[in-house]
C-alpha positions in Angstrom: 0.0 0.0 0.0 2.8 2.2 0.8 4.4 1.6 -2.3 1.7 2.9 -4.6 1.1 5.8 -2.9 5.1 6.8 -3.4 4.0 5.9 -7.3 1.2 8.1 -7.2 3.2 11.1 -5.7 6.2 10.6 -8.2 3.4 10.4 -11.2 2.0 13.8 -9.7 5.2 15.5 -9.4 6.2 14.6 -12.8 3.0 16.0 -14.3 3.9 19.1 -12.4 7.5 18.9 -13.5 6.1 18.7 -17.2 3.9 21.2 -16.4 6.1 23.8 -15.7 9.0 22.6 -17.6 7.1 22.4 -20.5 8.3 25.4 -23.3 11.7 24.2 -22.1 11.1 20.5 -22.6 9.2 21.3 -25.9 12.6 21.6 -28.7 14.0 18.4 -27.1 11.1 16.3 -27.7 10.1 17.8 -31.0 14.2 17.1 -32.0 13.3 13.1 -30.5 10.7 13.1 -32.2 11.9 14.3 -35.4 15.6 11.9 -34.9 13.2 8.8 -34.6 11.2 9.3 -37.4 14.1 10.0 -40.0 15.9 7.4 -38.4 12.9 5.0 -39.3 12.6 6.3 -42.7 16.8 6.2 -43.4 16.5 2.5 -42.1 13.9 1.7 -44.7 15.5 3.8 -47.9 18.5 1.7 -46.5 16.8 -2.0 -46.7 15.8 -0.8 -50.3 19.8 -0.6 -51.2 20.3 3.7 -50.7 23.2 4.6 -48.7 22.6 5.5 -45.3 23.5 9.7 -46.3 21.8 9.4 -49.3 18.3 8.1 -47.6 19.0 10.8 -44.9 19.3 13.6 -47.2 16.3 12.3 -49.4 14.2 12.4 -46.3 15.5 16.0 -45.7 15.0 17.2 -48.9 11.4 15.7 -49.1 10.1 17.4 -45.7 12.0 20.5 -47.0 9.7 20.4 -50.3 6.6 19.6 -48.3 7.2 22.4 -46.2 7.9 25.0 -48.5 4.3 23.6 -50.8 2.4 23.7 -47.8 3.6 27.5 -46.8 2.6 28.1 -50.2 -0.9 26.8 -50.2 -1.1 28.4 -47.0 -0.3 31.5 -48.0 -3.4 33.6 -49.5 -4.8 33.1 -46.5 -2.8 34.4 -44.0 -2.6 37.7 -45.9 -6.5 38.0 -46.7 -8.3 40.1 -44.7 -11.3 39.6 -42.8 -14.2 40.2 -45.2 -12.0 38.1 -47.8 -11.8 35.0 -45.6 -15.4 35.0 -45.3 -16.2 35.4 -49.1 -13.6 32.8 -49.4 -15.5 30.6 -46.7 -19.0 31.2 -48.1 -17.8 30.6 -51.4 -16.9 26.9 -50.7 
């Protein structure tokens, strides 16, 4: 009995540790996050026969393109104004 309360304390104080700690947290898991995923996608570019900087800068290059598409479909409407975004919205 004693022993899950002491799991229930340490469970709370991480929440609160996450809590407050979170913007600085934030960059380090978004960076784990982002290691893990390439490294999954390098492994599999690998199995197919690519070079292990070649798959890694093929996965680069392909989130770089996605990125830069999806700022420019985003782009008309950050710079419409008010009345424009809702012609555009009753328009569709």
């Amino acid at each position: 009995m004693g022993n899950a309360a002491l799991v229930i304390l340490a469970v709370l104080a991480m929440g609160a540790v996450v809590t407050v700690l979170g913007p600085v947290l934030q960059p380090f898991l978004v960076a784990l996050f982002l290691f893990y995923a390439t490294q999954f996608g390098a492994k599999s570019f690998s199995r197919l026969g690519m070079r292990p900087w070649t798959a890694y800068l093929s996965i680069v290059s392909l989130a770089l393109i996605f990125t830069i598409l999806t700022a420019q479909l985003g782009q008309p409407q950050v710079y419409a104004t008010g009345s424009e975004r809702r012609r555009r919205a009753l328009a569709v």
